[in-house]
C-alpha positions in Angstrom: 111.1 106.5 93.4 111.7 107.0 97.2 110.9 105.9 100.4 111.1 107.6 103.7 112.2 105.8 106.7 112.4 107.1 110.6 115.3 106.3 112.9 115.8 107.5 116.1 119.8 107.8 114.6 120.1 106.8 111.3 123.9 106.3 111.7 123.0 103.2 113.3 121.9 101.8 110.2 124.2 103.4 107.5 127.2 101.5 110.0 125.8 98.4 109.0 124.4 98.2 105.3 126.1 99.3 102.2 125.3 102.2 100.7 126.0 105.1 98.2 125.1 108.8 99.1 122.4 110.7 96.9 123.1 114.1 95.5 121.8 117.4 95.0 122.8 119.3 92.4 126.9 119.6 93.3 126.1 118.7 97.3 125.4 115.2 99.1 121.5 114.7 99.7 121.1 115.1 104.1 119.3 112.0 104.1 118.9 110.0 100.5 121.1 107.0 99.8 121.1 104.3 97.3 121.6 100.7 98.3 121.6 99.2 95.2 124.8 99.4 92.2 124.4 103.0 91.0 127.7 104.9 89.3 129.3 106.9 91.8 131.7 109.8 91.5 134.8 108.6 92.7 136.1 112.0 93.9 132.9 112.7 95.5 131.7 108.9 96.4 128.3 110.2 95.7 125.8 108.9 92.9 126.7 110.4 89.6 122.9 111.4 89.1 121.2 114.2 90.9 118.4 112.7 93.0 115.7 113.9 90.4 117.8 112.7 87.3 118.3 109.2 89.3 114.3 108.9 89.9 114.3 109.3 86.3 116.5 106.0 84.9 114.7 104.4 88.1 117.2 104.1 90.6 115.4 103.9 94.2 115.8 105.9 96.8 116.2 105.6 100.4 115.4 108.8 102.4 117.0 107.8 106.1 115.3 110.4 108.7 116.7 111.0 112.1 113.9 111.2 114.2 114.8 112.3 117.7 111.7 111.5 119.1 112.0 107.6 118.9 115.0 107.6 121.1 112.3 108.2 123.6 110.9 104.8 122.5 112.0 102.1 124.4 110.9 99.0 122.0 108.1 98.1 119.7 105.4 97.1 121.8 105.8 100.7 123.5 105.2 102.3 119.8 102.7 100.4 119.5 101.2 101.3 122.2 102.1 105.1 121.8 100.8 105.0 118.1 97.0 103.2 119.4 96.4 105.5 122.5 94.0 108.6 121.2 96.3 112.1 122.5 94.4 114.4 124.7 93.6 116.3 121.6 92.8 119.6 123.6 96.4 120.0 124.5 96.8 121.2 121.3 95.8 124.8 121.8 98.2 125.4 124.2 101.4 127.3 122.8 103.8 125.7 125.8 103.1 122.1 124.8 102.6 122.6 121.3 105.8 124.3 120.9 107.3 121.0 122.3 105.9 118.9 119.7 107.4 117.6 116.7 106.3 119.8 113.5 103.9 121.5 115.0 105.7 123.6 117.1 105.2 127.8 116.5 101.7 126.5 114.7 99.5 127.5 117.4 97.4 129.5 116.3 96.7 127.6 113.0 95.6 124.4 115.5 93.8 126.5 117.7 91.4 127.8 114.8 91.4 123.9 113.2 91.0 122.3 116.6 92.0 119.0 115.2 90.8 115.8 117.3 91.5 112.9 115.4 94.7 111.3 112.9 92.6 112.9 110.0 92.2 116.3 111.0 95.6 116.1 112.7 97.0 115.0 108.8 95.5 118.0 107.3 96.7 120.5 109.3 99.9 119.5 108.5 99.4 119.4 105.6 97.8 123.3 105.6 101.2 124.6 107.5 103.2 124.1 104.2 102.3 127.3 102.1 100.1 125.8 99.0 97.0 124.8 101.1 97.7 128.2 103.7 94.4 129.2 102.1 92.8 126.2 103.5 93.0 127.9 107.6 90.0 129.4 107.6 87.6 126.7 105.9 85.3 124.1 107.5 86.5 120.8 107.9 84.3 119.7 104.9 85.9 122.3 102.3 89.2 121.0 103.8 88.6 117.5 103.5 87.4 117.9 99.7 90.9 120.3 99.2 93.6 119.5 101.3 94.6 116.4 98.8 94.5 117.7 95.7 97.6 118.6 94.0 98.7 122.5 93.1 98.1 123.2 90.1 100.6 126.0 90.1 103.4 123.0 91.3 103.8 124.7 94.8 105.1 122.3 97.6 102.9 120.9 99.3 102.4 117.5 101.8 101.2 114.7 99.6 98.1 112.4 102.0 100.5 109.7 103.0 103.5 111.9 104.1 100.6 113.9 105.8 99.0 110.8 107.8 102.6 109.2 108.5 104.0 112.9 110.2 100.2 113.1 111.8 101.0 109.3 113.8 104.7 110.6 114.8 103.0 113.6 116.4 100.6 111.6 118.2 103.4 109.3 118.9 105.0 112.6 120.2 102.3 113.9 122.0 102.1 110.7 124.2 105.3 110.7 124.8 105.2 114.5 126.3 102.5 112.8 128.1 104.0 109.8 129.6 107.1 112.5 130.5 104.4 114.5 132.4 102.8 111.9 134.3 106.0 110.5 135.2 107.0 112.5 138.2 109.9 110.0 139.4 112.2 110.3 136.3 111.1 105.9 135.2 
């Protein structure tokens, strides 16, 4: 099991807790550590276990994400305030902002044919980027809501519903940052 957690530099917190790097395969894991007591190699100081072998005798798993966007974020009342203003949705179908935004960017045309206008619709596009819901581009917003969750049978990657919703609210998050930058002609 694992959980993912944004920092705007996660070196900030692996300075202060204590930790063991994941692995994949013979390499460290970019962003999984364990902060429990897990064996560790003591040539590598990484977890004895792959990742995937580790999920499977139950260690847990902390994926640390650096985020760049929340260094943009100057405390929490500001993301809160970021995450519960709606975006100017319509910006989306224009390449120069979108190719500014956090995962969207070089998906232009994709949001220009879904038009998304809410967290939902903004979730499922995401989620139709990664390659097993591609098909998914061309279909109403009905056939995508009844699709876009289910899982591949075939095992192709694909964005499970809560990764999809939590990268949707860092996007709008985004997207009112750009915002803010634009409206804020005197650099404050």
């Amino acid at each position: 099991m694992d959980i993912d957690i944004d920092f705007a530099n996660r070196q900030d917190i692996l300075d202060i807790i204590k930790h063991v790097p994941a692995r994949i395969a013979e390499r460290r894991h970019n962003t999984g550590v364990y902060t429990h007591h897990v064996p560790v190699d003591p040539v590598t100081g990484m977890c004895t276990y792959d990742y995937k072998s580790a999920d499977d005798v139950e260690f847990f798993k902390l994926d640390l994400l650096n985020v760049g966007i929340y260094k943009e974020v100057r405390d929490e009342s500001h993301l809160e305030e970021l995450m519960n203003k709606e975006p100017l949705w319509d910006l989306l179908q224009h390449e120069e902002f979108v190719d500014q935004v956090f995962h969207l960017a070089g998906h232009v045309a994709l949001l220009q044919k879904l038009q998304p206008a809410s967290l939902s619709q903004l979730a499922a596009a995401l989620a139709i980027i990664r390659p097993s819901k591609r098909h998914l581009s061309d279909s109403s917003w009905d056939v995508i809501d009844s699709e876009v969750w289910t899982k591949p049978v075939d095992g192709s990657y694909h964005f499970k519903k809560a990764h999809s919703f939590s990268y949707a609210m860092a996007v709008m998050v985004h997207m009112n940052l750009l915002c803010e930058k634009l409206g804020d002609t005197n650099g404050n």
